[in-house]
C-alpha positions in Angstrom: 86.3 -68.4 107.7 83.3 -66.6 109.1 79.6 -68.4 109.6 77.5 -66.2 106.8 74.3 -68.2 107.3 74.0 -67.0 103.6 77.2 -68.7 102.1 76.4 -72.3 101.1 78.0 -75.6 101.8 81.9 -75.5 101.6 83.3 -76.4 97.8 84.6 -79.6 98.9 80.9 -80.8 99.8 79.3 -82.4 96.5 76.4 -80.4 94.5 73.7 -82.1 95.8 73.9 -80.8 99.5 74.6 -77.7 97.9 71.6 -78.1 96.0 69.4 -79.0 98.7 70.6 -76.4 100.6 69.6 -73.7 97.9 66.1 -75.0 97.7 65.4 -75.4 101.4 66.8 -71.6 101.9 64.1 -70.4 98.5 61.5 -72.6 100.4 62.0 -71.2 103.6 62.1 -67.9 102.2 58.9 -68.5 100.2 57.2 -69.5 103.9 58.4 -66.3 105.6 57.2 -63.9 102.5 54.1 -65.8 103.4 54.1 -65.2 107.1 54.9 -61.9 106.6 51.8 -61.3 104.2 49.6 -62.9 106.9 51.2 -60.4 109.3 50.4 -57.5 107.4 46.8 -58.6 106.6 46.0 -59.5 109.9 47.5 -55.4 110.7 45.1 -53.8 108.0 42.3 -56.0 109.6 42.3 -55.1 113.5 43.5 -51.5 112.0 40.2 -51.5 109.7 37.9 -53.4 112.2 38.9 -50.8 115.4 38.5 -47.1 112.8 35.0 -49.2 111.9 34.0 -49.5 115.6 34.8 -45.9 116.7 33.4 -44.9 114.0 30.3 -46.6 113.2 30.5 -48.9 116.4 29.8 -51.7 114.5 32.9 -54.0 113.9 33.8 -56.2 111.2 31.9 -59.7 112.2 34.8 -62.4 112.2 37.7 -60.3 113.4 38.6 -62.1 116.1 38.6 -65.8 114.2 39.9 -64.9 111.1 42.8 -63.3 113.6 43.1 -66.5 115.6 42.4 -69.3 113.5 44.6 -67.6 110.3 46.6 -65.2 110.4 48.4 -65.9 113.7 48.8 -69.4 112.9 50.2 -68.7 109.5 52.4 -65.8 110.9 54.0 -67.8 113.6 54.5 -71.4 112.1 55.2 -70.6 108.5 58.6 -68.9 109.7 59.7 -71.3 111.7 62.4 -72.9 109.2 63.5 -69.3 108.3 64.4 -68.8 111.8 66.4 -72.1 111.8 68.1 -71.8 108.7 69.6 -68.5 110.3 70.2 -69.8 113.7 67.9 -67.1 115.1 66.2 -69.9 117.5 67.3 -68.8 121.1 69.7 -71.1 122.7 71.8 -70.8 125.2 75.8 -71.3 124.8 77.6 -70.0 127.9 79.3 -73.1 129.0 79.4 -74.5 125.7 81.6 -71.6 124.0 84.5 -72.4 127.0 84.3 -76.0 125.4 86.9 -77.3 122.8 85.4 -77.2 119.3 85.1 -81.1 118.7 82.5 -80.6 122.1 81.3 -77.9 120.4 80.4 -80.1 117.2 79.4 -82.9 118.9 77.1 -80.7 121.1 75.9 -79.5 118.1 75.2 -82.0 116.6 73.2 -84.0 119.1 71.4 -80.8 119.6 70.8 -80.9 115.9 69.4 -84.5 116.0 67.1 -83.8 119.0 65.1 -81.3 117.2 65.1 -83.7 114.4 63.1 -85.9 116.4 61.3 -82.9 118.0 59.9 -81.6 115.0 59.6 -84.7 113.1 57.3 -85.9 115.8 55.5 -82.2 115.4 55.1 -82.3 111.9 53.7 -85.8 112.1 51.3 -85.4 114.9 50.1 -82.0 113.1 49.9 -83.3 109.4 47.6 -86.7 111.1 45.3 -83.6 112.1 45.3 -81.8 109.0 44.4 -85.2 107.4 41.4 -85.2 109.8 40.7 -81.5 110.4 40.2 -81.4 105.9 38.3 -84.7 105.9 35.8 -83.6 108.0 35.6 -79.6 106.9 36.1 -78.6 110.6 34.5 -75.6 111.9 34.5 -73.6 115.1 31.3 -72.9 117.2 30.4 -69.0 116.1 27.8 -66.2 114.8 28.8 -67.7 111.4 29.7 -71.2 109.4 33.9 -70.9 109.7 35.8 -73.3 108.5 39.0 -73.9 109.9 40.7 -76.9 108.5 42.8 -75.0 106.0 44.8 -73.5 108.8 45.7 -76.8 110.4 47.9 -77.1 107.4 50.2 -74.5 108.3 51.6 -76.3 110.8 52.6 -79.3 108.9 54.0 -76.7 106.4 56.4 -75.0 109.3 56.9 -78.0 110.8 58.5 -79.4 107.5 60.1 -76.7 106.7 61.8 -76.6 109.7 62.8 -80.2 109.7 64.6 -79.2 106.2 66.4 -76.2 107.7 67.6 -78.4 110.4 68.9 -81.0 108.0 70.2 -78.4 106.1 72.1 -77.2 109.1 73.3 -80.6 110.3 75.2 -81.2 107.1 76.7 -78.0 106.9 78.2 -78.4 110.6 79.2 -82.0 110.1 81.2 -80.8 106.6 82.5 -77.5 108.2 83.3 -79.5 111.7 82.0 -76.7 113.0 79.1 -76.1 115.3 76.8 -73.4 113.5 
């Protein structure tokens, strides 16, 4: 049978993995559709805020933070359990695809728990400073009041998403027997 990324859990599985693994694909969607709105904002922006300064050559005040503190955070993090669920993360296999395929698993798998920890660890850390960052309204030092304690929550956000993709991922190997 070939890997679709796509095709859920085997039939044998129960309907609750299968379940899980339908939501945690329509949530990781959701995030990219997200990311991908913060990527086209932040284009319109820098587009608008350079024609502004050759024109006018004065610039939209806030480019550069809105760009740093938002839109590239959101961009980058939110897709980070899309990426997983497809098994778009770079690795490297060489050796491992001259190995039989219960190495392979096994491999696999222990790969599968390390990011586990990994991200788990990430997506603690980062939601303890989201906690903070929104309880004390944190700004940067600028021209301007800028609050940026909403984007410490996209962090968090990827992080768990991720953590659900991996999960996700994990079962499907260990039901397949197959590393993904």
């Amino acid at each position: 049978m070939p890997l679709n990324p796509n095709h859920d859990l085997d039939d044998a599985t129960s309907a609750e993995p299968n379940l899980m693994y339908r939501f945690v694909t329509w949530l990781n969607t959701a995030f990219l559709v997200i990311s991908a709105i913060f990527v086209v904002l932040m284009m319109l922006h820098v587009t608008a805020d350079v024609l502004l300064r050759s024109v006018s050559n004065v610039g939209i005040i806030g480019t550069l933070e809105v760009v740093s503190y938002y839109y590239m955070v959101c961009a980058i993090f939110l897709a980070f359990g899309y990426v997983e669920m497809h098994n778009e993360h770079i690795r490297v296999d060489l050796f491992v695809q001259q190995m039989p395929r219960s190495a392979q698993v096994v491999l696999y798998i222990l790969a599968c728990l390390a990011g586990f920890v990994f991200f788990g660890l990430l997506a603690w850390q980062s939601m303890i400073d989201a906690l903070r960052a929104t309880a004390s309204q944190e700004t940067i030092m600028s021209n301007f009041l800028f609050y940026v304690w909403p984007s410490r929550w996209a962090l968090p956000i990827g992080f768990i998403g991720c953590l659900l993709a991996i999960l996700c991922n994990l079962l499907k190997s260990v039901t397949r027997w197959r590393a993904l």
